[in-house]
N, C-alpha and C positions, 0 to 999 in steps of 0.2 A: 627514552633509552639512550644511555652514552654510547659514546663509540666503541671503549675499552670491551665494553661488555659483547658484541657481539651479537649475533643471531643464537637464540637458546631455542633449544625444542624440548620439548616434555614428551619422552614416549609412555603412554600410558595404554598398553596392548598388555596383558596381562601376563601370557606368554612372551618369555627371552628368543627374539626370532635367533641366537643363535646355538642356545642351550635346548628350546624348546621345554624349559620349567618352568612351574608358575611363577613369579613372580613375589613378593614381597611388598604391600602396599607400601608407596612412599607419598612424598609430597606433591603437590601439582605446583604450575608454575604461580598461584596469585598464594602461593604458603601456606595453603589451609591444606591439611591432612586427607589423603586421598578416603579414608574411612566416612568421610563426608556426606561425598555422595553415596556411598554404601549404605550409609542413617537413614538417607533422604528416602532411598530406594525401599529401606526395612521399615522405612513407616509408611510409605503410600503401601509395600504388602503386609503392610498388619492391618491397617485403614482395609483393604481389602478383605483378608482374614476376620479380622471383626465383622463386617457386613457380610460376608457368605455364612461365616456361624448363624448371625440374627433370621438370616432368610432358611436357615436349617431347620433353627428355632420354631418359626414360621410353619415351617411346611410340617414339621414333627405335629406341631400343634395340630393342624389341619386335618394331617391323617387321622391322629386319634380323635379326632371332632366326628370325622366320616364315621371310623369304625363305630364309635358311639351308637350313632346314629343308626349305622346299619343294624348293629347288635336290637335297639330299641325295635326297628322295624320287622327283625325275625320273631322275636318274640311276640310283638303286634298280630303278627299275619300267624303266628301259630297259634296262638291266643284265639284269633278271630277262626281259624279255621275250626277251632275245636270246637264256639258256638256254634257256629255253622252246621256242624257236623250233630251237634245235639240235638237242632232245632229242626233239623231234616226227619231224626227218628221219631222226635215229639212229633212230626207232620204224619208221619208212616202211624204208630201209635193214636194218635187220633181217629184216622182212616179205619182202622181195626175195631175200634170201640164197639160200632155197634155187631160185629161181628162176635168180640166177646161176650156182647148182653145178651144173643142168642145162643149161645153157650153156655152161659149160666142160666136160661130160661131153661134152653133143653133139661139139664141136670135138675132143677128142681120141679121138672113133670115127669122125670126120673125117664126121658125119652134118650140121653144119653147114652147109647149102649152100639156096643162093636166095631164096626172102623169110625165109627163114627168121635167113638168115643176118645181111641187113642189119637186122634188128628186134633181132637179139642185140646185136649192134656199136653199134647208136642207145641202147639201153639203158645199157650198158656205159659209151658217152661221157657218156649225158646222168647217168646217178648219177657217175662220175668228176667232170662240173663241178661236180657240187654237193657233194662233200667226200668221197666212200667213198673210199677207197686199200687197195690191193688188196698183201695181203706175203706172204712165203713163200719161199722157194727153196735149193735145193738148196746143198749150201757156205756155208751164213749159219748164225753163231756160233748157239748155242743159246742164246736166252732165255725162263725161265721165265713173263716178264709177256706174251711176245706165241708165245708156243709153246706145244700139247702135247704132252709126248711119250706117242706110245702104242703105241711099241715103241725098245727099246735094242739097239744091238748094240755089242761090242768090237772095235775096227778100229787096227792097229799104225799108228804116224807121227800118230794125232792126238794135239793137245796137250790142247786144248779140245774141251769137247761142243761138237757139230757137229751140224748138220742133214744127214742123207743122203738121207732120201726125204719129200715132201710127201703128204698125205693128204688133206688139204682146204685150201684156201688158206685165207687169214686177213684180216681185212678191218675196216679201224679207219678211224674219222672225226676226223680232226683228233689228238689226244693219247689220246682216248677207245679202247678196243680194241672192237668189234662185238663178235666171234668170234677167240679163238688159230686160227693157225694149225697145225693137225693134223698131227705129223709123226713120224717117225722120226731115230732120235740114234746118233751114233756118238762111244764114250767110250775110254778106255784101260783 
C-alpha cells in the first residue's frame, strides 16, 4: 500500500445506512465484481436444490413402492379371506351331507311327509343358494374325478363307461367336489 493512497474501506452492507435503500452491487476492494460471491452462494443453493429434488425423487419413489405393496397386500388378504370363507361353508356343507342322505332316503320310502317335509325342502333350497349342487344320475358318461365306481357290469351297445345306477349322490360346491358320487358303471 502507498502512502498516497490511504486507508480505503469497502462498505459492502447492502443497505445505504443513510438512504436506507438497497443498494446497487458494485465492486469489492481485490476488483472482482460483488456478483461473485452472489454465483458462489447460487451454486452452493442449486448444489442444495438439486440434492433435496434427488432426495424428493427418492422418497416419491418409496411412497409409491409402499402403496404398491399395500395395494398388493389388500387384494392378498381379500383374496384369502374369500377362500377362507368358502372353505368354512364347504366345512358346514360337508357336515350336512349325511343329513341330506336321510333326506333323500326319507323321500324315496316316500316317509317324507308334513313338517317334516317342508324343513327337508327349506334346507335343500337354502344350502342350494349358497353354492352345494347336487350330481348324479343315471345315463351320465362315467367320470372318474366326480364318480365312484363300486360296482361294474358289462352291458352290450355301450360305447363309453356309463353310469347305470346311483348309490349316493354326489355333491360339489362350485369346481370343488364335496363327495364323488357313488355309483355303478356299465362298460363293454
Amino acid at each position: 500500500m502507498s502512502e498516497d493512497e490511504g486507508v480505503r474501506v469497502n462498505d459492502k452492507r447492502r443497505l445505504d445506512p443513510d438512504t436506507f435503500e438497497v443498494r446497487q452491487p458494485s465492486s469489492d476492494s481485490a476488483g472482482e465484481p460483488f456478483t461473485g460471491e452472489l454465483d458462489a452462494e447460487a451454486n452452493i443453493i442449486e448444489g442444495e436444490v438439486v440434492g433435496i429434488e434427488q432426495k424428493i425423487s427418492e422418497l416419491t419413489e418409496d411412497l409409491q413402492r409402499v402403496q404398491a405393496e399395500y395395494a398388493n397386500y389388500r387384494k392378498r388378504v381379500d383374496r384369502d379371506r374369500e377362500v377362507n370363507r368358502q372353505l368354512a361353508i364347504g366345512a358346514v356343507f360337508s357336515a350336512l351331507l349325511p343329513v341330506l342322505d336321510d333326506i333323500e332316503l326319507a323321500r324315496e320310502h316316500d316317509e317324507l311327509n308334513g313338517a317334516f317335509k317342508t324343513v327337508g325342502e327349506k334346507l335343500e333350497a337354502t344350502l342350494n343358494k349358497l353354492g352345494l349342487v347336487k350330481f348324479g344320475a343315471a345315463q351320465d358318461p362315467f367320470d372318474p374325478n366326480m364318480h365312484e365306481a363300486l360296482a361294474s357290469e358289462e352291458v352290450e351297445g355301450v360305447s363309453e363307461p356309463t353310469v347305470i345306477a346311483i348309490f349316493q349322490q354326489g355333491y360339489r360346491q362350485g369346481d370343488r367336489i364335496l363327495r364323488p358320487a357313488r355309483v355303478s358303471v356299465a362298460g363293454t
